[in-house]
C-alpha positions as a Markdown table, in Angstrom:
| # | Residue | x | y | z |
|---|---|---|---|---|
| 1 | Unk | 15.1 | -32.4 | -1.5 |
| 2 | Unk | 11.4 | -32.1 | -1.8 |
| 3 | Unk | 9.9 | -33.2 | -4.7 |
| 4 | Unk | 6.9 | -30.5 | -5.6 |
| 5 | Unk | 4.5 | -32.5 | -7.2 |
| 6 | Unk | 1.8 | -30.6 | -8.9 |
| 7 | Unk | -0.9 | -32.5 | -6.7 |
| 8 | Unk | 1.1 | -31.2 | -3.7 |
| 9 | Unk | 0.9 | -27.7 | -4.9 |
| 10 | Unk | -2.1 | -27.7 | -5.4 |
| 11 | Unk | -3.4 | -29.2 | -1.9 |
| 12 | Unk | -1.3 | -26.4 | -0.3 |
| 13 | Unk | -2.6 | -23.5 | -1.9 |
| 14 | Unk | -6.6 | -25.5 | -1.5 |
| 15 | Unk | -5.6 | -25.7 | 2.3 |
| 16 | Unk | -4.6 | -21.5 | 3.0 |
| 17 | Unk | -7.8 | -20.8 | 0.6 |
| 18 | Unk | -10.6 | -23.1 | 2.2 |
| 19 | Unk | -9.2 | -21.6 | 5.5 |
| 20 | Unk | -9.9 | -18.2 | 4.2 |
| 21 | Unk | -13.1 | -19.0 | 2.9 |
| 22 | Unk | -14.5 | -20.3 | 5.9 |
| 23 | Unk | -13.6 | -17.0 | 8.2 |
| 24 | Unk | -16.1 | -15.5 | 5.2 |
| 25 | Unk | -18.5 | -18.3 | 5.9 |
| 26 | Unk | -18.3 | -18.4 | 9.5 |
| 27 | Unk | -18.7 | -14.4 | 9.2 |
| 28 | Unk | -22.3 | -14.5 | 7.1 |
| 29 | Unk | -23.4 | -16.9 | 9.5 |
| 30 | Unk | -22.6 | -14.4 | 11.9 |
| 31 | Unk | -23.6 | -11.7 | 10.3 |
| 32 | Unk | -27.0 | -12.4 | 9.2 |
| 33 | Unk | -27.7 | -14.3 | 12.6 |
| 34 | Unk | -27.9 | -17.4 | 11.1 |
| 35 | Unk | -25.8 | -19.0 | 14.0 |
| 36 | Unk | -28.6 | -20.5 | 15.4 |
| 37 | Unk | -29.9 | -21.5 | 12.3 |
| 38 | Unk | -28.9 | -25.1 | 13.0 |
| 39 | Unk | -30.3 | -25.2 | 16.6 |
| 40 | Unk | -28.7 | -28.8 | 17.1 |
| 41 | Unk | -25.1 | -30.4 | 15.8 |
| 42 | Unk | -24.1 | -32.2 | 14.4 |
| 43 | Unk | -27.8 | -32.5 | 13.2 |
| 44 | Unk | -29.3 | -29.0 | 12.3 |
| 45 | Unk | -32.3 | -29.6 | 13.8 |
| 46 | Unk | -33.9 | -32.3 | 16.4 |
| 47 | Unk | -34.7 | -35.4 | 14.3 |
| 48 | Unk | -32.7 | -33.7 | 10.5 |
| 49 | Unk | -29.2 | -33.6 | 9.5 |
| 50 | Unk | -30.6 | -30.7 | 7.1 |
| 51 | Unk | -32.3 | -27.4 | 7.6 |
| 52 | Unk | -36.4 | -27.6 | 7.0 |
| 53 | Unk | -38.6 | -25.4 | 5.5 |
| 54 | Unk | -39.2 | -23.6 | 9.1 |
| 55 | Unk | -35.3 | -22.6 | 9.5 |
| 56 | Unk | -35.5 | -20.3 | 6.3 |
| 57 | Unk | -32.8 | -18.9 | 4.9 |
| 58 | Unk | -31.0 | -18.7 | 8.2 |
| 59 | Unk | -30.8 | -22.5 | 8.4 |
| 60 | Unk | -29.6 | -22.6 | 5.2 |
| 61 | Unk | -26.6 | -20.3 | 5.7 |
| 62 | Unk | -25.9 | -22.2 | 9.0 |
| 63 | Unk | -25.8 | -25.9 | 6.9 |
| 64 | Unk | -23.5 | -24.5 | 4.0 |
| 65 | Unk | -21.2 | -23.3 | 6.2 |
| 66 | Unk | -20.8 | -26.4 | 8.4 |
| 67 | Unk | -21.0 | -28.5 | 4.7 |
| 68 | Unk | -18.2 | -26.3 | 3.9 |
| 69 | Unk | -16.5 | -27.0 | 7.2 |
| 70 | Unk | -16.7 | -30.5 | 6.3 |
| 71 | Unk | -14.9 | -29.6 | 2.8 |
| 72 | Unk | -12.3 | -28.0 | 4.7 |
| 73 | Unk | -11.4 | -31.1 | 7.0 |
| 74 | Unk | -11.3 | -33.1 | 4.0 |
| 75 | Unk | -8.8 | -31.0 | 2.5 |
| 76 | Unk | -6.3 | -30.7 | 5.3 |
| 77 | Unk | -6.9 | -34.6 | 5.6 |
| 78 | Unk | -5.6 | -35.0 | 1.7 |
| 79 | Unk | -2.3 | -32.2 | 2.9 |
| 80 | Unk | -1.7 | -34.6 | 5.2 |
| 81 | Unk | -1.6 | -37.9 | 3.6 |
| 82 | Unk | 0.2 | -36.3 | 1.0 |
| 83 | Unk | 3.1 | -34.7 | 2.4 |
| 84 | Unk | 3.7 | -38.1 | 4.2 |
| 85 | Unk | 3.3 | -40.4 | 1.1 |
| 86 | Unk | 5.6 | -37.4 | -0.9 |
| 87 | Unk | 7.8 | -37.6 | 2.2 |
| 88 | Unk | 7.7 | -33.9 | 2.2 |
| 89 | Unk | 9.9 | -33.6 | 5.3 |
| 90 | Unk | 9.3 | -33.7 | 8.8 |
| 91 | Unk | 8.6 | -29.9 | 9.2 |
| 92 | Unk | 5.6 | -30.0 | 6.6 |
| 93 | Unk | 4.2 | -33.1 | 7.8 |
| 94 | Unk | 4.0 | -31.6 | 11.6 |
| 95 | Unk | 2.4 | -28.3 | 9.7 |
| 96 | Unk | 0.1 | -30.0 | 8.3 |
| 97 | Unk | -0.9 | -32.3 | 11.0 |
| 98 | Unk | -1.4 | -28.9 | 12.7 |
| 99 | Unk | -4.1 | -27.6 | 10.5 |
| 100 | Unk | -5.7 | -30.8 | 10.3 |
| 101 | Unk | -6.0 | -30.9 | 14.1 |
| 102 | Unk | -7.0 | -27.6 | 15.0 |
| 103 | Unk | -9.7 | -27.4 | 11.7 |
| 104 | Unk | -11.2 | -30.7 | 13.9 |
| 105 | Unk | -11.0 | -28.9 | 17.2 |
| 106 | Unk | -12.2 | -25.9 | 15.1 |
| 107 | Unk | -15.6 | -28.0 | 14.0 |
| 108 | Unk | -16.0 | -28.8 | 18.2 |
| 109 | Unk | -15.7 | -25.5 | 18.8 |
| 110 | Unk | -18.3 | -24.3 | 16.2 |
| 111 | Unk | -20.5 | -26.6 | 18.2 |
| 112 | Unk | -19.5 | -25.5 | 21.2 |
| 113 | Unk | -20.5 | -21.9 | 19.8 |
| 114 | Unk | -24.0 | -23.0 | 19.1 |
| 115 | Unk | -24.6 | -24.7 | 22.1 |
| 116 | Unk | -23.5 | -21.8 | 23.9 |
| 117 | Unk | -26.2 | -19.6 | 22.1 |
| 118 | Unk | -23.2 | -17.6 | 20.0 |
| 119 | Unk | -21.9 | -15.9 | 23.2 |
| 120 | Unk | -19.5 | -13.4 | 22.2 |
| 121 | Unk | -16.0 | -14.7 | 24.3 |
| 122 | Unk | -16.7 | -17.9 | 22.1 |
| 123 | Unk | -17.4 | -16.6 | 18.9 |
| 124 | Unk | -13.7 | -14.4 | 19.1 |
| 125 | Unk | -12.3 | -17.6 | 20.4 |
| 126 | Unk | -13.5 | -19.2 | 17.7 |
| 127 | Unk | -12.5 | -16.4 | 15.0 |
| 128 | Unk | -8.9 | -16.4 | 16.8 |
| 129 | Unk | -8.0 | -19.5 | 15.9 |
| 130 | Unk | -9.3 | -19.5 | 12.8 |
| 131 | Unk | -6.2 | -16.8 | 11.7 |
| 132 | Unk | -3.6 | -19.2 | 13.7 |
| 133 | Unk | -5.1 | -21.9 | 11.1 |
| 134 | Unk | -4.4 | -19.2 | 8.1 |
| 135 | Unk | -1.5 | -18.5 | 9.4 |
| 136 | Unk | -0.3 | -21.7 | 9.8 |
| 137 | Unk | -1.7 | -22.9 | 6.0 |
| 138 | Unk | 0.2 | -20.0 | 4.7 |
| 139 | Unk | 3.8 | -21.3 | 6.4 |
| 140 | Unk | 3.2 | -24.5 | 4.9 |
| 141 | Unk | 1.9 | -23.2 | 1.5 |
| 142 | Unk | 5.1 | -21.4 | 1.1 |
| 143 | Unk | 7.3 | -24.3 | 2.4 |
| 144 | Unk | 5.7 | -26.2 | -0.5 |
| 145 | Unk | 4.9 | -23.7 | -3.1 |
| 146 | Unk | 8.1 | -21.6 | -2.7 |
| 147 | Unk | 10.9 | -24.4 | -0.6 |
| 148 | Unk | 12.4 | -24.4 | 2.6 |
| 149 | Unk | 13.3 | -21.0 | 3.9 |
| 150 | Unk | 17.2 | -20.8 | 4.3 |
| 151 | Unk | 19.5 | -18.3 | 5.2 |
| 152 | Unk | 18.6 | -15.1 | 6.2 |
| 153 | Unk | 19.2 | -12.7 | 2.9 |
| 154 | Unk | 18.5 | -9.3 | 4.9 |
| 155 | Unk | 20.1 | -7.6 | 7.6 |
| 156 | Unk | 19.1 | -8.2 | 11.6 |
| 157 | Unk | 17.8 | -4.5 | 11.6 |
| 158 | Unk | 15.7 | -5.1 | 8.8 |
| 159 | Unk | 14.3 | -8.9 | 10.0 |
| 160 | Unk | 13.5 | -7.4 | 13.7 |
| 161 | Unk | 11.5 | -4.4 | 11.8 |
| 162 | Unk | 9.7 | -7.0 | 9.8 |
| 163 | Unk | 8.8 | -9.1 | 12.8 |
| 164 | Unk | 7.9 | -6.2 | 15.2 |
| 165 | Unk | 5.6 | -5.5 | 12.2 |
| 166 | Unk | 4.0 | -9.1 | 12.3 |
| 167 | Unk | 3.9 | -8.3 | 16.2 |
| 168 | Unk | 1.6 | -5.4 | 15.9 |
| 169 | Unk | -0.5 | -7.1 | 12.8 |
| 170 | Unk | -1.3 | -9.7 | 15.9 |
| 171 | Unk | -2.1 | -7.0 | 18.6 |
| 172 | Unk | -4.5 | -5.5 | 15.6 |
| 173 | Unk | -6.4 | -8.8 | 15.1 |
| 174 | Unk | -6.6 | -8.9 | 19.0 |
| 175 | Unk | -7.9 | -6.1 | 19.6 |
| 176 | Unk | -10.3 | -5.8 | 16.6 |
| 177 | Unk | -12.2 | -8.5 | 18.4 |
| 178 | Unk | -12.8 | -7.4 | 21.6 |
| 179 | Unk | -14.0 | -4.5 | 19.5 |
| 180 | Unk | -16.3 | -6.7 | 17.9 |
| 181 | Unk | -17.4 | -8.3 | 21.0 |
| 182 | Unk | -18.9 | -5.1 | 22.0 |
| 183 | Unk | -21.0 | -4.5 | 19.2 |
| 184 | Unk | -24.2 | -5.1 | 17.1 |
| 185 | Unk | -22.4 | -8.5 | 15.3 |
| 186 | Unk | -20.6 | -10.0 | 18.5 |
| 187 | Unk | -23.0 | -13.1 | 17.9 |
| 188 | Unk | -26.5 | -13.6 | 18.9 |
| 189 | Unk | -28.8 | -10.9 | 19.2 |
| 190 | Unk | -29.7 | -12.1 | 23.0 |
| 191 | Unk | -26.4 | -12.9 | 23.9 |
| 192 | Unk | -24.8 | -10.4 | 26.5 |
| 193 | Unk | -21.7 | -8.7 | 25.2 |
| 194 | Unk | -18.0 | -8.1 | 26.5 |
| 195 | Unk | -19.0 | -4.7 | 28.5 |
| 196 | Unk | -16.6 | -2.7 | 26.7 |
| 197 | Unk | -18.0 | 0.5 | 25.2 |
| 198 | Unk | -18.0 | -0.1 | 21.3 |
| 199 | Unk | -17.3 | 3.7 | 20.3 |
| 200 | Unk | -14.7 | 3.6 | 22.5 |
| 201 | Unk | -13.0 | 0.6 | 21.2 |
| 202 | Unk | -13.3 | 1.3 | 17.5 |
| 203 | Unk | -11.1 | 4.4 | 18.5 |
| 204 | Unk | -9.0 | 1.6 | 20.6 |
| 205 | Unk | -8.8 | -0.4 | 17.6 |
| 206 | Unk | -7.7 | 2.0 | 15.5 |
| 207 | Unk | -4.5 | 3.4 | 17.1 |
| 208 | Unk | -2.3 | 0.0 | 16.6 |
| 209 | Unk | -3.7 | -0.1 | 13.1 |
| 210 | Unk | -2.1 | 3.7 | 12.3 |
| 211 | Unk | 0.9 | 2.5 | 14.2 |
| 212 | Unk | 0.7 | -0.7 | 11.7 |
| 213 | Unk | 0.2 | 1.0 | 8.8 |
| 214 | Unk | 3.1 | 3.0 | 9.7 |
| 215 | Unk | 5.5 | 0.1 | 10.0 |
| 216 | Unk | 4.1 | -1.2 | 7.0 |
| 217 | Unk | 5.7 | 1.8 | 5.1 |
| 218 | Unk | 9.1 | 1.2 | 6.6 |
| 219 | Unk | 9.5 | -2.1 | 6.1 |
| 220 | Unk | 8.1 | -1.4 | 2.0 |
| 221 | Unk | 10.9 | 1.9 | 2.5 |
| 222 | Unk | 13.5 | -0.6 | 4.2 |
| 223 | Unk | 12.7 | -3.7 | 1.2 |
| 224 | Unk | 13.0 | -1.2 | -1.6 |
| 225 | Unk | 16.3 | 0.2 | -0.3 |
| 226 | Unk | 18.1 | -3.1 | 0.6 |
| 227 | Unk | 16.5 | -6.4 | 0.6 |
| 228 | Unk | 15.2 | -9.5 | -2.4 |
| 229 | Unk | 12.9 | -8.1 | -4.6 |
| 230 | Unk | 10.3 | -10.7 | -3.8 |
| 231 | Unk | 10.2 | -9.3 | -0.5 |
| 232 | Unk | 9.6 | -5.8 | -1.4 |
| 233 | Unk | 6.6 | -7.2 | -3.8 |
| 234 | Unk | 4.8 | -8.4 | -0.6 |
| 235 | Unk | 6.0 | -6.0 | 1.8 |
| 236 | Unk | 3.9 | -3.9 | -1.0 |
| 237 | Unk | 1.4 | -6.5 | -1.2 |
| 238 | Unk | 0.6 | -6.2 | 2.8 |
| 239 | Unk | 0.4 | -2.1 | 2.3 |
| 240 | Unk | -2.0 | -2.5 | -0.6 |
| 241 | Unk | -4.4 | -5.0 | 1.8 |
| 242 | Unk | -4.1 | -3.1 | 5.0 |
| 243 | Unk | -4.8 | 0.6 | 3.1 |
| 244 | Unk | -7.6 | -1.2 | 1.9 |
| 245 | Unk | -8.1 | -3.1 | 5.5 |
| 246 | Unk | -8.4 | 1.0 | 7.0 |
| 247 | Unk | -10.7 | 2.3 | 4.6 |
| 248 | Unk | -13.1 | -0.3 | 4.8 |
| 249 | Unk | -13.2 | -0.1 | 9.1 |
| 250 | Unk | -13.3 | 4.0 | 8.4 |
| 251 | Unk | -16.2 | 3.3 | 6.3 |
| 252 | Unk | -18.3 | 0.8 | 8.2 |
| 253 | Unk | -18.1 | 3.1 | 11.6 |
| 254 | Unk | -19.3 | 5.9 | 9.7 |
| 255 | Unk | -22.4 | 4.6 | 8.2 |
| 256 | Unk | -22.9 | 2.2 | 11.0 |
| 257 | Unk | -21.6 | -1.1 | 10.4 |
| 258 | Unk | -23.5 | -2.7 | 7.2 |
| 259 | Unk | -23.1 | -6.7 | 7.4 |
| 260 | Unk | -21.5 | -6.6 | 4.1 |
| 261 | Unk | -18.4 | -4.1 | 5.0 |
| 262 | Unk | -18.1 | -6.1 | 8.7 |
| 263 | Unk | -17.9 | -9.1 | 6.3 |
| 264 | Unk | -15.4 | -7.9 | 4.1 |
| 265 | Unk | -13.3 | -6.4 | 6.9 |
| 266 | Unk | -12.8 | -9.6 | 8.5 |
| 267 | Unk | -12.1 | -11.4 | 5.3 |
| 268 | Unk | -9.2 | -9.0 | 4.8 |
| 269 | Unk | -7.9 | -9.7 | 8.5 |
| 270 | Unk | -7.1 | -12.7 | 7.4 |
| 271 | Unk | -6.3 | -12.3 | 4.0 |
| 272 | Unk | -3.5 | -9.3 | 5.5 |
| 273 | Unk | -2.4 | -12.1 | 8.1 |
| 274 | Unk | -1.2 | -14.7 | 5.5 |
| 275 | Unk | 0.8 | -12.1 | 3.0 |
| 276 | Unk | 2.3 | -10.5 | 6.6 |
| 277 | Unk | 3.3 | -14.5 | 6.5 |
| 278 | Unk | 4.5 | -14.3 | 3.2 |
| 279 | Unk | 6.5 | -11.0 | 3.4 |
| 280 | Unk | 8.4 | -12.5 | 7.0 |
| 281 | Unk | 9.2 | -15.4 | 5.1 |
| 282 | Unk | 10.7 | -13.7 | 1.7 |
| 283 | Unk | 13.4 | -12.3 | 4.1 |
| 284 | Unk | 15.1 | -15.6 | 3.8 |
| 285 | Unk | 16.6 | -17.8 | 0.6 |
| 286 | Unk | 15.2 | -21.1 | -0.5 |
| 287 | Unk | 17.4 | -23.5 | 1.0 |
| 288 | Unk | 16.2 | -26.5 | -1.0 |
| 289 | Unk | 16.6 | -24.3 | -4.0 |
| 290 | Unk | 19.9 | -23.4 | -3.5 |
| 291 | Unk | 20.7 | -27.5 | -2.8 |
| 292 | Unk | 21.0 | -28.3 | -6.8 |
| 293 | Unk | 23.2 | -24.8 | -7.1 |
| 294 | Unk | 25.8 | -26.2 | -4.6 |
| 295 | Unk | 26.2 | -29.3 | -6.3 |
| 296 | Unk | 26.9 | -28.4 | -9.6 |
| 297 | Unk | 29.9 | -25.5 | -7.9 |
| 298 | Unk | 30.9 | -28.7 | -6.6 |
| 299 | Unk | 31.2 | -30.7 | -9.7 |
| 300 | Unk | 32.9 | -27.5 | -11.6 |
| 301 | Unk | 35.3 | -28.0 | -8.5 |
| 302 | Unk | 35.5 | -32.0 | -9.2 |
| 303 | Unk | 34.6 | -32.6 | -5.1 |
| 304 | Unk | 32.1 | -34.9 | -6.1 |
| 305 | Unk | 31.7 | -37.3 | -9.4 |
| 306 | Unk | 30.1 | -35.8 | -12.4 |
C-alpha cells in the first residue's frame, strides 16, 4: 500500500500546477510577441545567457518563461526520484517518468519553436502537448493525492457518458487550436498562418463546445441522480470552468481578441482538461483505501491473525 508522505503530496500537486503555469507563461510569451525575445537558446541572445537592455520587455518575458521551464523540469525531476525512493508503485513511477520526459522534449521543442521563427503548426504542437503533460500530472496527482482507482462505483451507461464527454473535451482543445492558428496570436507576427479562415473557425470551434457543454449537464444530471458524491462535486466543478471557458471565447470574439481574455481562455483549457481528469477518475473507488477495510472484515472473521 502506498505510503502518502506529505513531501509526496506535495510534489504531485507542485507537478499538475507548474504544468498549468507554464501554458500561462508560454501563452504571454505568445501573446505579447515576446517569442522571439530570446533570438538564440539555450542563450537568449548571441554571446548572453540573459536578455540585455536592447531585448526590452519582450526579452524579459521570453527568459522568465524559459527560467520557469527550468523550475518545471526540476520539479518533475524531484516526482520522480521520489515516487521511486517512496516505492510508490510501478504505475506512478512510469507517470511520472512520463512528465519528466515529455517536459524535456517540451523544453526542445520550445527551442525548436524559436528557431522556427514561432510558426504557427509548431506553436499548437507545442501547446498540444503541453495539456497531455496536464493531463498526465493530473492522473498522477490523483493516484497520489486521492489512491489507486479501484473498482468501478457507477454504472457502464454512466462511465461511457463520462468518457464520451472527455472525448469531445479533446476534439474542443483540437480544434480551438487550429482556430488559433488562423488568427492574430498564432505566433509571430511574420509568420504565415494555417489558411483557415478565422471567423469561420471560431463558429467551427464553437459547435463541439455547445455539444460539450451539453454533455457536461448530463453527466452533472446523471452524477446527482446515481453516482459518489465526489463525483457529482467535479462533474459540477467541470460545468462551473467550462460555463466560464464559453463566456470568456464569447467575449474575446466580440471585442476582438484582447491578449488578456486569449490568455485566460487558454489557461482555462487546461485548467477544464485536468478536473475532466478528475471527474473520469471519481467514477471509481480507491482501491488502496479500501485495502486496510478488507483486512480488518477479515480479522472480525478470524481469516487472518489479529
Amino acid at each position: 500500500m502506498l505510503e502518502r508522505s506529505r513531501s509526496l503530496i506535495i510534489a504531485a500537486w507542485a507537478t499538475l500546477v507548474s504544468q498549468i503555469i507554464i501554458v500561462g507563461t508560454g501563452g504571454a510569451v505568445r501573446l505579447t510577441g515576446s517569442g522571439l525575445g530570446c533570438s538564440e537558446w539555450p542563450n537568449c541572445v548571441p554571446g548572453s545567457f540573459t536578455p540585455v537592455a536592447a531585448q526590452g520587455i519582450h526579452g524579459i518575458i521570453e527568459f522568465g518563461n524559459r527560467v520557469w521551464g527550468g523550475i518545471v523540469v526540476a520539479i518533475a525531476l524531484v516526482m520522480l526520484v521520489l515516487v521511486i525512493r517512496k516505492a510508490a508503485g510501478r504505475t506512478n513511477i512510469v507517470l511520472a517518468a512520463i512528465v519528466l520526459g515529455l517536459t524535456l522534449a517540451q523544453a526542445l521543442i520550445g527551442a525548436v519553436v524559436v528557431w522556427m521563427s514561432l510558426r504557427p503548426d509548431t506553436v499548437g504542437i507545442h501547446f498540444i502537448i503541453s495539456v497531455v503533460l496536464v493531463a498526465v500530472s493530473a492522473v498522477l496527482a490523483w493516484r497520489i493525492v486521492v489512491g489507486t482507482p479501484g473498482a468501478r462505483t457507477a454504472p457502464r451507461w454512466q462511465s461511457a457518458l463520462v468518457h464520451s464527454m472527455t472525448a469531445v473535451l479533446a476534439v474542443v482543445v483540437f480544434v480551438g487550436v487550429l482556430t488559433t492558428g488562423s488568427g492574430p496570436h498564432a505566433g509571430d507576427g511574420g509568420a504565415a498562418r494555417n489558411g483557415l479562415d478565422p471567423a469561420i473557425m471560431q463558429h467551427v470551434h464553437s459547435w463541439p463546445g455547445y455539444l460539450l457543454l451539453a454533455l457536461i449537464v448530463a453527466v452533472v444530471v446523471a452524477a446527482a441522480a446515481r453516482g459518489p458524491r465526489r463525483h457529482l462535486g467535479w462533474s459540477l466543478a467541470l460545468l462551473g470552468a467550462v460555463l466560464v471557458q464559453i463566456v470568456v471565447g464569447i467575449v474575446q470574439s466580440r471585442i476582438g481578441l484582447p491578449i488578456g481574455l486569449v490568455g485566460i481562455h487558454m489557461v482555462l483549457s487546461v485548467v477544464a482538461t485536468a478536473i475532466a481528469v478528475a471527474t473520469v477518475l471519481s467514477l471509481r473507488g480507491t482501491a488502496d483505501a479500501a485495502l486496510p477495510a478488507a483486512r480488518d472484515a477479515a480479522v472480525v472473521q478470524g481469516r487472518v491473525d489479529a
